[in-house]
N, CA, C and O atoms as a GROMACS GRO file, in nm:
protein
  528
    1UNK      N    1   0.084  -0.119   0.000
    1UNK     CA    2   0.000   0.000   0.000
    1UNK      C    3   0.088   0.124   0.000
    1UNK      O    4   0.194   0.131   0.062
    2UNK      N    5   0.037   0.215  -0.070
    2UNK     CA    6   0.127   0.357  -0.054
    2UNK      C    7   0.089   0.445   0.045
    2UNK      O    8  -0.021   0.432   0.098
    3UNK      N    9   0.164   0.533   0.078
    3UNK     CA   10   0.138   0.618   0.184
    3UNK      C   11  -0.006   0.669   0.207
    3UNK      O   12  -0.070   0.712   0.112
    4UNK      N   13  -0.056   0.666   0.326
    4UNK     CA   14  -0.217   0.727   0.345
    4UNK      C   15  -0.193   0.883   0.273
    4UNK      O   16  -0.087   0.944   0.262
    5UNK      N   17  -0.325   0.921   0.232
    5UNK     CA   18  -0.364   1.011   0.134
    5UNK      C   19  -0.446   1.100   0.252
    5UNK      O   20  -0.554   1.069   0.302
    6UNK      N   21  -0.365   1.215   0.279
    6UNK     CA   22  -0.489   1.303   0.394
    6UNK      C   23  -0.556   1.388   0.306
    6UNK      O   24  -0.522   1.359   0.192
    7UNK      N   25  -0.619   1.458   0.308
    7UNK     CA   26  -0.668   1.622   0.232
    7UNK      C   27  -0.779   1.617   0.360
    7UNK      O   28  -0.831   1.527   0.425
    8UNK      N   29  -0.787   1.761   0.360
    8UNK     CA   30  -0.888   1.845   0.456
    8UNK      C   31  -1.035   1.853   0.386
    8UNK      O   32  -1.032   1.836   0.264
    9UNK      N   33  -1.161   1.874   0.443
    9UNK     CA   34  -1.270   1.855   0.358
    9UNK      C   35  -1.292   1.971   0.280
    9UNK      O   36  -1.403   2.018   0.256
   10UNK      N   37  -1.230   1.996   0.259
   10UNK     CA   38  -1.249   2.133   0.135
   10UNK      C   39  -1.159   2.082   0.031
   10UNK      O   40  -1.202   2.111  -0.081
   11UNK      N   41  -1.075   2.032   0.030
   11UNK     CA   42  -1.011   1.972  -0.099
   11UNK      C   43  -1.090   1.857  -0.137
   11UNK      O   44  -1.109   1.847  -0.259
   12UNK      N   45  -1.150   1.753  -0.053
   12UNK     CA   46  -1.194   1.654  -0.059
   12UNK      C   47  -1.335   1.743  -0.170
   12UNK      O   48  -1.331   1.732  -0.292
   13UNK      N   49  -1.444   1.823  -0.102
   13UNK     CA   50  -1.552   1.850  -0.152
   13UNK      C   51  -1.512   1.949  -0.289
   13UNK      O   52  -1.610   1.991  -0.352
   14UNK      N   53  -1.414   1.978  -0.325
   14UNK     CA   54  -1.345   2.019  -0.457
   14UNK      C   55  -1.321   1.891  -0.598
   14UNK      O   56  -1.353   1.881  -0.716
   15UNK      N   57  -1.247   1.814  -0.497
   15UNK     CA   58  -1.248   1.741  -0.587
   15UNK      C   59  -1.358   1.598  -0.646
   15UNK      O   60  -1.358   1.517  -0.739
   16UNK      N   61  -1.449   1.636  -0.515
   16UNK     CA   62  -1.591   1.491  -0.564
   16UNK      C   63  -1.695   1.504  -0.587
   16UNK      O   64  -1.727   1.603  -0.522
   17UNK      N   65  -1.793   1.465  -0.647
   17UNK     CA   66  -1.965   1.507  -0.707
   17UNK      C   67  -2.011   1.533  -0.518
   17UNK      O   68  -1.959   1.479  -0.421
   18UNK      N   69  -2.105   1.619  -0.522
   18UNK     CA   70  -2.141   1.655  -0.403
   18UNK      C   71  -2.207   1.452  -0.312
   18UNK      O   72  -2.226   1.431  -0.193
   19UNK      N   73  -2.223   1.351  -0.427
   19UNK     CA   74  -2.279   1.239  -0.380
   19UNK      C   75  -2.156   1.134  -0.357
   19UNK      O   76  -2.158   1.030  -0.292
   20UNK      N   77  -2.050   1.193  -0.429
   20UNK     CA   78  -1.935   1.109  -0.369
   20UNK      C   79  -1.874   1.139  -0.289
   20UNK      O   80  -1.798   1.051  -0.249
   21UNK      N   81  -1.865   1.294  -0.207
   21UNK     CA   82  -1.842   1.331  -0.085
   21UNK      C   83  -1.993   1.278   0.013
   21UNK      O   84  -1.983   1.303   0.133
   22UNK      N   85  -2.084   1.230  -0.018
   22UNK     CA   86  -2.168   1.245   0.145
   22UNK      C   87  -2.116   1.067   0.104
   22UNK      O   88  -2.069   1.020   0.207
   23UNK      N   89  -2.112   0.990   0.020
   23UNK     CA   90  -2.100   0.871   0.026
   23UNK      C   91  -1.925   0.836   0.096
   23UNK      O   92  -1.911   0.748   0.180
   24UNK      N   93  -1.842   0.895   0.060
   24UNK     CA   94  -1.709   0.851   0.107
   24UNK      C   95  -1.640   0.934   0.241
   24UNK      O   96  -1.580   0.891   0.339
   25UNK      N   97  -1.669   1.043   0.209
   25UNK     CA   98  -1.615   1.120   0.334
   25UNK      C   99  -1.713   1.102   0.472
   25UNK      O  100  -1.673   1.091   0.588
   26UNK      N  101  -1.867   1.103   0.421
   26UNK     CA  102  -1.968   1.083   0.524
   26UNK      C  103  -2.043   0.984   0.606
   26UNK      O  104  -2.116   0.980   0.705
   27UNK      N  105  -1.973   0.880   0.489
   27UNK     CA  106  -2.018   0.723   0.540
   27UNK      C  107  -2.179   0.740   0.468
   27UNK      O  108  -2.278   0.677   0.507
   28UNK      N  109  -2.178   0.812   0.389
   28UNK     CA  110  -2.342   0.795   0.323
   28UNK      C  111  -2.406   0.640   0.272
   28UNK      O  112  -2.335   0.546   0.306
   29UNK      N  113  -2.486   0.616   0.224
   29UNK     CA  114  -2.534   0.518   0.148
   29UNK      C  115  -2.615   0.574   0.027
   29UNK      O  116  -2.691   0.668   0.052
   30UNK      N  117  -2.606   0.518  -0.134
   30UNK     CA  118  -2.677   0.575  -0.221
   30UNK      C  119  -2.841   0.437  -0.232
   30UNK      O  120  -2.855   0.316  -0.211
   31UNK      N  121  -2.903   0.517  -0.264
   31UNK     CA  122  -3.046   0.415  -0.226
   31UNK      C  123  -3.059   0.302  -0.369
   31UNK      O  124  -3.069   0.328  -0.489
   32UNK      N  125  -3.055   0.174  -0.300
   32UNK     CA  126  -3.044   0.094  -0.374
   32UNK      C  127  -3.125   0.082  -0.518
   32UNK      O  128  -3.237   0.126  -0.546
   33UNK      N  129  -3.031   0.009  -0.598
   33UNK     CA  130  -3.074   0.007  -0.742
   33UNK      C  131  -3.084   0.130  -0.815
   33UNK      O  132  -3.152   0.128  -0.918
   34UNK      N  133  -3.020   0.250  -0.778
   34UNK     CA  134  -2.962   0.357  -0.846
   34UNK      C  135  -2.802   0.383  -0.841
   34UNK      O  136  -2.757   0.497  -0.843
   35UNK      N  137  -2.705   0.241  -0.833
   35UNK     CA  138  -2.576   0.307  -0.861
   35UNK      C  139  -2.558   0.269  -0.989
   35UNK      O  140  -2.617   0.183  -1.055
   36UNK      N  141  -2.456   0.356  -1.020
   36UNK     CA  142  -2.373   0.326  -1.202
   36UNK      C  143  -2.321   0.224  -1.203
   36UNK      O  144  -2.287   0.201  -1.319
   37UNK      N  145  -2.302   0.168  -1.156
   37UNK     CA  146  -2.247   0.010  -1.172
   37UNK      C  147  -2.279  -0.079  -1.081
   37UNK      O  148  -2.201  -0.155  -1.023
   38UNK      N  149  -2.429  -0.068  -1.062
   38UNK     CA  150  -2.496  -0.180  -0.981
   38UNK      C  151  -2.530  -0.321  -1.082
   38UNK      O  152  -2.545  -0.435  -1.039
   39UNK      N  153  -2.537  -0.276  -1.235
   39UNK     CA  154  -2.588  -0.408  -1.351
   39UNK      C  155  -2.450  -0.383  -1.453
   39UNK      O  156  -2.470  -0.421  -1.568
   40UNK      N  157  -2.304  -0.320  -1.424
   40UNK     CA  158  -2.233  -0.354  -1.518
   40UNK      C  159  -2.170  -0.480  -1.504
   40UNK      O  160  -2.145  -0.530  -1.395
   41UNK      N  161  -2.143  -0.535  -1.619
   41UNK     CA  162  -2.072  -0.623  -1.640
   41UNK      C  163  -1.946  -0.592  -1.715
   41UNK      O  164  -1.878  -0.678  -1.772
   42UNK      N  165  -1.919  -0.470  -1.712
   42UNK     CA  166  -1.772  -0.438  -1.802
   42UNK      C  167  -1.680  -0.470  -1.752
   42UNK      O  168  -1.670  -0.432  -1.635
   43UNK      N  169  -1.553  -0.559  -1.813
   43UNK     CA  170  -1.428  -0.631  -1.754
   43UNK      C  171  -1.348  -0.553  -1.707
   43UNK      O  172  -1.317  -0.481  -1.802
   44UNK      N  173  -1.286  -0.516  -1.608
   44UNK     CA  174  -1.177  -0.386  -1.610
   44UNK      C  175  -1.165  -0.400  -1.445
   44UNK      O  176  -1.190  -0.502  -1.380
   45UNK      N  177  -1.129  -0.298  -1.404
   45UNK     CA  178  -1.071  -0.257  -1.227
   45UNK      C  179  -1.181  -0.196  -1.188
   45UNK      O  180  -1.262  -0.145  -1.267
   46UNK      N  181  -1.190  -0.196  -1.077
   46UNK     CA  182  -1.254  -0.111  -1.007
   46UNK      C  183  -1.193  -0.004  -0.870
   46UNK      O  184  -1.191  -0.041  -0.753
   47UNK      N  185  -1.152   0.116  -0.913
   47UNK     CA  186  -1.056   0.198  -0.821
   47UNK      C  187  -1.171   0.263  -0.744
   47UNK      O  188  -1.292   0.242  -0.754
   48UNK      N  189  -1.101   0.348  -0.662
   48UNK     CA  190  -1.126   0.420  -0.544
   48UNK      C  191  -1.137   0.551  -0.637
   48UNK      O  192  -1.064   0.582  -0.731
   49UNK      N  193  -1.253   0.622  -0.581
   49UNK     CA  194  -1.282   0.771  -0.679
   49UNK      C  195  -1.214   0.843  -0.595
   49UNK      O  196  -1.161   0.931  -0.663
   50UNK      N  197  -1.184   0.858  -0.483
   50UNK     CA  198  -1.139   0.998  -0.409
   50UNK      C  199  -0.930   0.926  -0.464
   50UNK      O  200  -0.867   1.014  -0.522
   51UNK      N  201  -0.881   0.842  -0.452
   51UNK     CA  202  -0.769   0.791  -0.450
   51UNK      C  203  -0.693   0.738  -0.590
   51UNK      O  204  -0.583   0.783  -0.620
   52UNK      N  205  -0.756   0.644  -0.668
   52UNK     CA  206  -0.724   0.582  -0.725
   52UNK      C  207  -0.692   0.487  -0.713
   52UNK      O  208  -0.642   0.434  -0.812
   53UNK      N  209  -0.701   0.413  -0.596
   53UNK     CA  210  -0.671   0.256  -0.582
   53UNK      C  211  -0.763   0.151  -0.603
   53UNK      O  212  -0.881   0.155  -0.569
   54UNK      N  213  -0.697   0.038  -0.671
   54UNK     CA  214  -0.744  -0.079  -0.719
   54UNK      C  215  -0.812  -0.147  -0.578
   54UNK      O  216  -0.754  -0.203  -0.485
   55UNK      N  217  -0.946  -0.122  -0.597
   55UNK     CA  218  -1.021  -0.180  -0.502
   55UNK      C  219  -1.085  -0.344  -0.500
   55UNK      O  220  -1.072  -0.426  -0.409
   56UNK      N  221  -1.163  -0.364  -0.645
   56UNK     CA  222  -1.201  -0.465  -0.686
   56UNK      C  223  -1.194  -0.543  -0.860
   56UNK      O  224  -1.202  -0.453  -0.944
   57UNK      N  225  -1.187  -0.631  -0.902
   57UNK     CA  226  -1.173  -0.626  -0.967
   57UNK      C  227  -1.304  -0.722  -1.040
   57UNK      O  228  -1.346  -0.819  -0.977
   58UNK      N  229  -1.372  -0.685  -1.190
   58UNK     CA  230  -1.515  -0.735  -1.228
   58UNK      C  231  -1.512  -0.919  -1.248
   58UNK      O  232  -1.615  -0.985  -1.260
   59UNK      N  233  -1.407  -0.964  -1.248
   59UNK     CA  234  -1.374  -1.094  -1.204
   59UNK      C  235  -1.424  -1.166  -1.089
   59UNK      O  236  -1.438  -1.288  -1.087
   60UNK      N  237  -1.458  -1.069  -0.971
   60UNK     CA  238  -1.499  -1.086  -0.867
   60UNK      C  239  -1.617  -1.045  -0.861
   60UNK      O  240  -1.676  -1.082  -0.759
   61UNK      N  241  -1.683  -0.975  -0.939
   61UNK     CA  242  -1.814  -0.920  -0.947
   61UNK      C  243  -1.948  -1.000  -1.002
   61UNK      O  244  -1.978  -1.038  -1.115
   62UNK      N  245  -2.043  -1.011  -0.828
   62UNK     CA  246  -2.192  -1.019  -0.895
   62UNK      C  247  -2.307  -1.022  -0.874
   62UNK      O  248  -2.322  -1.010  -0.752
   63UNK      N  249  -2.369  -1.028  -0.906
   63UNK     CA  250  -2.553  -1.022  -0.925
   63UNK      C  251  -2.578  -1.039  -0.730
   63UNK      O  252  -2.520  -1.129  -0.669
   64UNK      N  253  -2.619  -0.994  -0.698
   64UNK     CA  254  -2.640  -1.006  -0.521
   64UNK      C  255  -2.805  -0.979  -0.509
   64UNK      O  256  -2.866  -1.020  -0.410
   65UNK      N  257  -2.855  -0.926  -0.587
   65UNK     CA  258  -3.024  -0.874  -0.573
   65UNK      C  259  -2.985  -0.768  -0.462
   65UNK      O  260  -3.087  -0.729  -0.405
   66UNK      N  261  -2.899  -0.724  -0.427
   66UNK     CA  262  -2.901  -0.613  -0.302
   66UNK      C  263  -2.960  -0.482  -0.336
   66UNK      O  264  -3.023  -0.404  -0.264
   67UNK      N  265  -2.923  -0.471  -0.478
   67UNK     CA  266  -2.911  -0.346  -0.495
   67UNK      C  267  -2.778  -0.277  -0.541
   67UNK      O  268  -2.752  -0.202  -0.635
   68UNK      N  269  -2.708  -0.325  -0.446
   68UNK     CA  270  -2.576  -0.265  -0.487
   68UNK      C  271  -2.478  -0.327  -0.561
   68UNK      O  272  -2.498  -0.448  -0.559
   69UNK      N  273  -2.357  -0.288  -0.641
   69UNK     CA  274  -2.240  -0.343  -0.692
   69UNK      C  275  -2.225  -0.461  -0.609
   69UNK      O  276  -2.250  -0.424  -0.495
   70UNK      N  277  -2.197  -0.592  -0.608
   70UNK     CA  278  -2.134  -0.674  -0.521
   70UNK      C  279  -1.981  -0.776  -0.558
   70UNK      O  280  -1.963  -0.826  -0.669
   71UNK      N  281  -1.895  -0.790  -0.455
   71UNK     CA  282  -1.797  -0.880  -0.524
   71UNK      C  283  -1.765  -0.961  -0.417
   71UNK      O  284  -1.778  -0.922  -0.302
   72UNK      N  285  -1.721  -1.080  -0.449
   72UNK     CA  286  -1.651  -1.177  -0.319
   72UNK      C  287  -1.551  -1.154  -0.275
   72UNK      O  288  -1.515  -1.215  -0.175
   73UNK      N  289  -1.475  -1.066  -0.329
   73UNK     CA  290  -1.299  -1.020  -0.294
   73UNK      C  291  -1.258  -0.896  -0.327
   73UNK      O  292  -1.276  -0.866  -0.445
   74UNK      N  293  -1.206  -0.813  -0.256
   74UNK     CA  294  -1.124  -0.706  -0.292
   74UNK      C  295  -1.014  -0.751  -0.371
   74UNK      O  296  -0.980  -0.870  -0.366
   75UNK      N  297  -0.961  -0.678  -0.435
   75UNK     CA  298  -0.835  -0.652  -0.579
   75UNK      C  299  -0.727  -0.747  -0.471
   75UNK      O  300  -0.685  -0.847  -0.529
   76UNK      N  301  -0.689  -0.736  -0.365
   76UNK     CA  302  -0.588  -0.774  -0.275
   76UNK      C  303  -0.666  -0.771  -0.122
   76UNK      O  304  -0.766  -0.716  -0.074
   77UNK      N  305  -0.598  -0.829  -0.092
   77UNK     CA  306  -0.591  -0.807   0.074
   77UNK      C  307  -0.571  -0.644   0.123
   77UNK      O  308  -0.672  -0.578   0.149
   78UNK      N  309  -0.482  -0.606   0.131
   78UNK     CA  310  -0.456  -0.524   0.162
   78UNK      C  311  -0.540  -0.344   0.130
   78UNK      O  312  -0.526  -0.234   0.183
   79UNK      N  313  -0.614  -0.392   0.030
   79UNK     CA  314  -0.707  -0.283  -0.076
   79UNK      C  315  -0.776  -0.255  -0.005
   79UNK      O  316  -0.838  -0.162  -0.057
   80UNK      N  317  -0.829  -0.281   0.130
   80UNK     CA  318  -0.968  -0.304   0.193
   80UNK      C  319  -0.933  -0.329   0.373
   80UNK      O  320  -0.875  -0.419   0.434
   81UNK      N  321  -1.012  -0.184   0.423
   81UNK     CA  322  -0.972  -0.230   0.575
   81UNK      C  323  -1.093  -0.229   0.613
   81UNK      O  324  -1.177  -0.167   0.548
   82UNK      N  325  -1.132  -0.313   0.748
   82UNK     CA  326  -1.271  -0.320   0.797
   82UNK      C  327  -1.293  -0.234   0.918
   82UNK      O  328  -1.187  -0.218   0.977
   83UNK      N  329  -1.406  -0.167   0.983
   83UNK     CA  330  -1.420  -0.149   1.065
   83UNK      C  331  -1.572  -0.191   1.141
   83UNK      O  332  -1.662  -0.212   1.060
   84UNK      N  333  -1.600  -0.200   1.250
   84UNK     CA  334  -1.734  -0.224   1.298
   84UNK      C  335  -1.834  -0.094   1.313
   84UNK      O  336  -1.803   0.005   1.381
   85UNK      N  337  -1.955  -0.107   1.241
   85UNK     CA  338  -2.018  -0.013   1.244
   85UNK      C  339  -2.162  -0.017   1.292
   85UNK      O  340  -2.254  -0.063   1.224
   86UNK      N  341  -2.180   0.045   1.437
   86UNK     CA  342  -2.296   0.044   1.485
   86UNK      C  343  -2.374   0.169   1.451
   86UNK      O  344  -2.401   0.252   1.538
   87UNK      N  345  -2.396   0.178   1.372
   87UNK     CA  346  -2.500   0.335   1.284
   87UNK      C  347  -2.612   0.250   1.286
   87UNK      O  348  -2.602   0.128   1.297
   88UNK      N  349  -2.735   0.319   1.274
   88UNK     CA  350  -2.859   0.260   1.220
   88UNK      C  351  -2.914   0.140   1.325
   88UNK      O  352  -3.000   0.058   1.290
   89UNK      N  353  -2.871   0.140   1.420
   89UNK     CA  354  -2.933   0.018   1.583
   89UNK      C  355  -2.872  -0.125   1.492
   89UNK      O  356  -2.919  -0.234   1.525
   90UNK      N  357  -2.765  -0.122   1.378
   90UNK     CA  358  -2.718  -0.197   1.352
   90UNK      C  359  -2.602  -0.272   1.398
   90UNK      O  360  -2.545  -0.199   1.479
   91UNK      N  361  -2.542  -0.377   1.386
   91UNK     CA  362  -2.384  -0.431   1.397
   91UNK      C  363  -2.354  -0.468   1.243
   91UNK      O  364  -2.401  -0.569   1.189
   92UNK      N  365  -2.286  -0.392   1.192
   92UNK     CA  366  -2.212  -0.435   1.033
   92UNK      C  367  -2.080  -0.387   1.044
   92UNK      O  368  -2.034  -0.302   1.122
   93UNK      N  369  -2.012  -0.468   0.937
   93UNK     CA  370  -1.848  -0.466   0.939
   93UNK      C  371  -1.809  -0.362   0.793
   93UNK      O  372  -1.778  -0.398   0.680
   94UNK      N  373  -1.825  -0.228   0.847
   94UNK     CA  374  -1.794  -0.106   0.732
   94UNK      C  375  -1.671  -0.182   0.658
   94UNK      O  376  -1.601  -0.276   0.694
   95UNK      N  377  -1.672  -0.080   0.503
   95UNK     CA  378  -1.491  -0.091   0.435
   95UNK      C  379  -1.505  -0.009   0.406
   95UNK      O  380  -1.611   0.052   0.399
   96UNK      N  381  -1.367   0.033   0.369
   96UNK     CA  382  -1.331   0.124   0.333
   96UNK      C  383  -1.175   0.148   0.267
   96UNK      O  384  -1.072   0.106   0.321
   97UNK      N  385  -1.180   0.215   0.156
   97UNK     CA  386  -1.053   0.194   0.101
   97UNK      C  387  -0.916   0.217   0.214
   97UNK      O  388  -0.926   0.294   0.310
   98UNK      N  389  -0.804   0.145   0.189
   98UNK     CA  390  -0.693   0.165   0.358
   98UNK      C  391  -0.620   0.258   0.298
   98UNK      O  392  -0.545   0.311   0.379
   99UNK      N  393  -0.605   0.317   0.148
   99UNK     CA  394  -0.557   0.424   0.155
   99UNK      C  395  -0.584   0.566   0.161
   99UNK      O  396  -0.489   0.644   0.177
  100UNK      N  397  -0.723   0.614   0.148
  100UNK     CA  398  -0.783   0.734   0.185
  100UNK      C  399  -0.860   0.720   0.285
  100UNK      O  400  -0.902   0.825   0.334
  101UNK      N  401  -0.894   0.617   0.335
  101UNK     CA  402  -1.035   0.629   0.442
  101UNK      C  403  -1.154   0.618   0.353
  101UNK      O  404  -1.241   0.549   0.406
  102UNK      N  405  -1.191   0.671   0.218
  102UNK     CA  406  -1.305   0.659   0.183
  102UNK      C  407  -1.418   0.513   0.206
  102UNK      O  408  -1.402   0.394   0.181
  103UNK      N  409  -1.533   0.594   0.268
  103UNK     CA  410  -1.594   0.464   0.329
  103UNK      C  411  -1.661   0.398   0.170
  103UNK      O  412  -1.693   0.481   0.085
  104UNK      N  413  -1.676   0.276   0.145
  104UNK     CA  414  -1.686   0.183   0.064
  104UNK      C  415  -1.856   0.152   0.065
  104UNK      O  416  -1.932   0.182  -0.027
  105UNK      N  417  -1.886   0.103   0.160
  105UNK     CA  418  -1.992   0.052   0.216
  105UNK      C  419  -1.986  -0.077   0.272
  105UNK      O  420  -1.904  -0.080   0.364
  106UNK      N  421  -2.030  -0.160   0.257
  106UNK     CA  422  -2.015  -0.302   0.402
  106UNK      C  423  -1.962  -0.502   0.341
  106UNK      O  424  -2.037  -0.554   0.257
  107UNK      N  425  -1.896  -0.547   0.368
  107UNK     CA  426  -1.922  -0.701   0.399
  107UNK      C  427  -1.977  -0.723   0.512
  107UNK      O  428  -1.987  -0.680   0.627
  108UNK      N  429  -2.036  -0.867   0.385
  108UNK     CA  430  -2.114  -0.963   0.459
  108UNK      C  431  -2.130  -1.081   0.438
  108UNK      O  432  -2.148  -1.120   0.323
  109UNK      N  433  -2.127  -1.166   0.543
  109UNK     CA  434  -2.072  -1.349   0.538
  109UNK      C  435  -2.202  -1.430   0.453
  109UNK      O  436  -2.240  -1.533   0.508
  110UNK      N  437  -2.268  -1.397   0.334
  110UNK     CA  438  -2.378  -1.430   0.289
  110UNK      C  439  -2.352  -1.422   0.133
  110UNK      O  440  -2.453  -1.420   0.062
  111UNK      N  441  -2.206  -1.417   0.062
  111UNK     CA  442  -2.178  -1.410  -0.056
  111UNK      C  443  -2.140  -1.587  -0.086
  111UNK      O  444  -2.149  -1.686  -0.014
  112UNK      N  445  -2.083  -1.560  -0.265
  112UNK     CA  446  -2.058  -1.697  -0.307
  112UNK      C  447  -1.934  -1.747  -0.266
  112UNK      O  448  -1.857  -1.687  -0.192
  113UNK      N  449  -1.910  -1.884  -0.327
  113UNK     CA  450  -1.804  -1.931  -0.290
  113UNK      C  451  -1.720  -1.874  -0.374
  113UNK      O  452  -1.767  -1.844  -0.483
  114UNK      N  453  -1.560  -1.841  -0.346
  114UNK     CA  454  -1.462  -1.904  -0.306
  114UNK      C  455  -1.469  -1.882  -0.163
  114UNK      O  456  -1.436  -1.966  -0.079
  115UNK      N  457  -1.520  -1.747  -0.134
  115UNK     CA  458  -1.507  -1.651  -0.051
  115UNK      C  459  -1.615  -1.710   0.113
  115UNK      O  460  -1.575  -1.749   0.223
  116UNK      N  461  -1.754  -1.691   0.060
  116UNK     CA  462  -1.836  -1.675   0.107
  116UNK      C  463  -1.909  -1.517   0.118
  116UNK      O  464  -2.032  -1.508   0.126
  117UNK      N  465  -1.832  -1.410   0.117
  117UNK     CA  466  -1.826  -1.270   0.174
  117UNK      C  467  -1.886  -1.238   0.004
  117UNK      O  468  -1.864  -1.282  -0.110
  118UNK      N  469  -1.992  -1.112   0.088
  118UNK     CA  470  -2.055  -1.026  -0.022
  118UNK      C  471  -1.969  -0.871   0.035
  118UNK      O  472  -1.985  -0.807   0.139
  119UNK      N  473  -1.898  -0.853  -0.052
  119UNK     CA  474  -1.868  -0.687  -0.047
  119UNK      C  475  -1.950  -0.620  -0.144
  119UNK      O  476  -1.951  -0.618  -0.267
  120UNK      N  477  -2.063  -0.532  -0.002
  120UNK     CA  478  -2.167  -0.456  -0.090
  120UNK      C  479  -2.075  -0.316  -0.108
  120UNK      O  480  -2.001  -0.271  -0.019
  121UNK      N  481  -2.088  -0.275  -0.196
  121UNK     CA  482  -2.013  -0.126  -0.221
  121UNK      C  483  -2.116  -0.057  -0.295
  121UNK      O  484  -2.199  -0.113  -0.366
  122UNK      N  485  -2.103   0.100  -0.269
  122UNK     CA  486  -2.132   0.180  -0.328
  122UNK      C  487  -2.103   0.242  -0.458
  122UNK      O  488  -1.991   0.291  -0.474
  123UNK      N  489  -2.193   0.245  -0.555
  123UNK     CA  490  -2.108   0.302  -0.684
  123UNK      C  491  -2.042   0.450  -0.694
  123UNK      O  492  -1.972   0.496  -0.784
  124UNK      N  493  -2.075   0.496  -0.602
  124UNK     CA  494  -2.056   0.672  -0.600
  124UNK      C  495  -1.912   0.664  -0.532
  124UNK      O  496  -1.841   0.764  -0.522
  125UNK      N  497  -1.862   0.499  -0.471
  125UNK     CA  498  -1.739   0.535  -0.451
  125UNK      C  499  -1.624   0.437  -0.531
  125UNK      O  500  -1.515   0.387  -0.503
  126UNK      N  501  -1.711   0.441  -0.639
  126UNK     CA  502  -1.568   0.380  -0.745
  126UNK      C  503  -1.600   0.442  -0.901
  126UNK      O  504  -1.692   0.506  -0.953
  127UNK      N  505  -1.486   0.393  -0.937
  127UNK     CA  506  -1.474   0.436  -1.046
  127UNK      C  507  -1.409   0.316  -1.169
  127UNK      O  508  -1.290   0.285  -1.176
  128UNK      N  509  -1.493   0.275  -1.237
  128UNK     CA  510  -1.450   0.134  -1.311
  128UNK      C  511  -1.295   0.196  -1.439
  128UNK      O  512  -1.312   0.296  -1.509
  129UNK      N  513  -1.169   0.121  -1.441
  129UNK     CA  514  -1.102   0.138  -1.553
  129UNK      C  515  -1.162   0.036  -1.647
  129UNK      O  516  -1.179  -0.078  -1.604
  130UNK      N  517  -1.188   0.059  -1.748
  130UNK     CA  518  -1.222  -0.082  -1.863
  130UNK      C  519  -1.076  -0.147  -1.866
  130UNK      O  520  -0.975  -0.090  -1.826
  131UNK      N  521  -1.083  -0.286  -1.922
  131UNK     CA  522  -1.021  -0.354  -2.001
  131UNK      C  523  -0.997  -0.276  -2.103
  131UNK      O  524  -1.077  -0.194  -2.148
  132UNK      N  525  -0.865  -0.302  -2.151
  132UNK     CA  526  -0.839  -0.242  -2.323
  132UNK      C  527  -0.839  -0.353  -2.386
  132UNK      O  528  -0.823  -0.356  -2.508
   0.00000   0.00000   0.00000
């Protein structure tokens, strides 16, 4: 991993759609079955919008009925840190990219095999590279 990425929230809200700042800096959620890449199937990476890091990759990507983007694996280990998040009278295990902090949105032990784990993510916090 490369060095953590700080910026203050005024650079942050400069550089992101006003919905990818309440989604990454705020821990937002976008309401299901309206992200940009909740039904792609395009082959390519999937980076971090505030960062640029290789978060997931569409190899790992699929169909969950959640609503949201889903994949069984982050790009690496290391792409992806967890934290516990009691928001909402809930217990869920937040992500979030480990090199900006941008919050991701959640795993959960209810995905396919290899894994088992559904990483639900938000589309407002990635940004797909295609395959060339």
């Amino acid at each position: 991993m490369d060095e953590k990425i700080r910026k203050d929230e005024a650079a942050w809200k400069k550089q992101l759609t006003s919905n990818q700042y309440f989604v990454t800096r705020q821990k937002g959620t976008e309401p299901p079955f309206t992200g940009e890449y909740e039904e792609t199937e395009t082959p390519g990476v999937y980076k971090c919008v505030c960062c640029g890091q290789p978060l997931f990759r569409s190899d790992t990507k699929y169909h969950s009925g959640s609503g949201w983007p889903s994949f069984y694996a982050p790009a690496n280990q290391e792409a992806v840190e967890t934290e516990t998040d009691t928001s909402h009278g809930m217990a869920r295990t937040e992500i979030r990219c480990s090199r900006c902090d941008a919050h991701l949105g959640h795993v959960f032990e209810d995905g396919p095999d290899p894994t088992g784990l559904r990483y639900c993510v938000n589309s407002a916090s990635l940004e797909l590279e295609e395959e060339k």
